[in-house]
C-alpha positions in Angstrom: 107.9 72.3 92.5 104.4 73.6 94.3 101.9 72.7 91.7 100.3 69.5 92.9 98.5 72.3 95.7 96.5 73.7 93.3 94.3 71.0 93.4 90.9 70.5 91.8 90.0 74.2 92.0 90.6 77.3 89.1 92.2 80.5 89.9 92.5 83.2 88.4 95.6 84.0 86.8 97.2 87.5 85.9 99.3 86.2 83.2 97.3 83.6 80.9 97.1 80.9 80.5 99.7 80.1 83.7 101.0 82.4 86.4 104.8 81.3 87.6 106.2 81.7 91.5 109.5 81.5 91.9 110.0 81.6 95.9 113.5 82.6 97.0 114.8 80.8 100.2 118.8 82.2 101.1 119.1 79.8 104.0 117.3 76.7 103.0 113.7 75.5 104.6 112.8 72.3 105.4 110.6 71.4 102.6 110.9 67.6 102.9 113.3 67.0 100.0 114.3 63.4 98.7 118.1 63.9 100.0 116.9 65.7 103.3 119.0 69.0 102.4 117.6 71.9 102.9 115.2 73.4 99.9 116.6 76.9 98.4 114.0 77.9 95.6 110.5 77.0 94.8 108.6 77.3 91.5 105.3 77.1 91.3 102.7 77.4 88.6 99.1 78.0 88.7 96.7 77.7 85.5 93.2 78.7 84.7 92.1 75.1 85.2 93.7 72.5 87.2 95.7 69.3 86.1 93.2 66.5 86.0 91.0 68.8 83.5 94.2 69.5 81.3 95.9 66.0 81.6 98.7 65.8 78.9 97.4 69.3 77.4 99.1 72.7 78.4 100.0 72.0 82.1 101.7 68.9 81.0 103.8 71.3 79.1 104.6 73.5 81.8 105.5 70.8 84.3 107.9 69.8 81.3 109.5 73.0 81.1 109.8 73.5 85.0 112.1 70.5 85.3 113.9 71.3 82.8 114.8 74.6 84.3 115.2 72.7 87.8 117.2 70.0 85.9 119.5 73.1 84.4 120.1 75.0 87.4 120.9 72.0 89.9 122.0 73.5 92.8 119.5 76.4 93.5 121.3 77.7 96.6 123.2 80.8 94.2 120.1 81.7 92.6 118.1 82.2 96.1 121.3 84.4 96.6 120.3 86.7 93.3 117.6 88.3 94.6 114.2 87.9 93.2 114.5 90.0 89.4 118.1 88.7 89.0 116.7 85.1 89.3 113.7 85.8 87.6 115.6 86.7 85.0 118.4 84.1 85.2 115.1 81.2 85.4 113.6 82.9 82.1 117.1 82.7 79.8 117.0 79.1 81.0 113.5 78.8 80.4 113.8 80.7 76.9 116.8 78.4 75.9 115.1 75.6 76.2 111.7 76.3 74.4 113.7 77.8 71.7 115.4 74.2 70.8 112.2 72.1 71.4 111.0 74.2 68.3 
């Protein structure tokens, strides 16, 4: 997950109240991972205002929601293999499940 970089700053967002990056990595990159394998997929979220102004609000609610979905998928090396709509779409089922039975 990329969100800790948006730091202390707002952004604009195209989708309100949170815009979601899923970055797509076939090969792997070295993106420092805990067990040192190479990293496959990234998701990111940006909102209208940063963490420390929305502690345990919305974005607290999305970071919830993004480990679930990397909790769900595990090994992200076939989804960086989909192709960016294919996992989009694959990430949102996941995504959609899981909303449906926190309500």
């Amino acid at each position: 997950m990329v969100h800790q970089y948006q730091g202390g700053h707002r952004a604009p967002v195209d989708c309100p109240p949170v815009d979601w990056w899923l970055f797509l990595f076939p090969d792997g990159i070295d993106w420092a991972a805990l067990d040192e394998e190479p990293v496959h997929a990234l998701i990111g979220h940006v909102g209208r205002r940063p963490y420390r102004e929305d502690l345990g609000g919305l974005m607290l609610n999305v970071w919830s929601l993004t480990s679930a979905i990397v909790m769900a998928v595990g090994d992200a090396r076939p989804v960086s293999r989909m192709g960016r709509v294919d996992a989009a779409r694959y990430l949102n089922r996941i995504a959609a499940e899981y909303l449906e039975k926190r309500s």
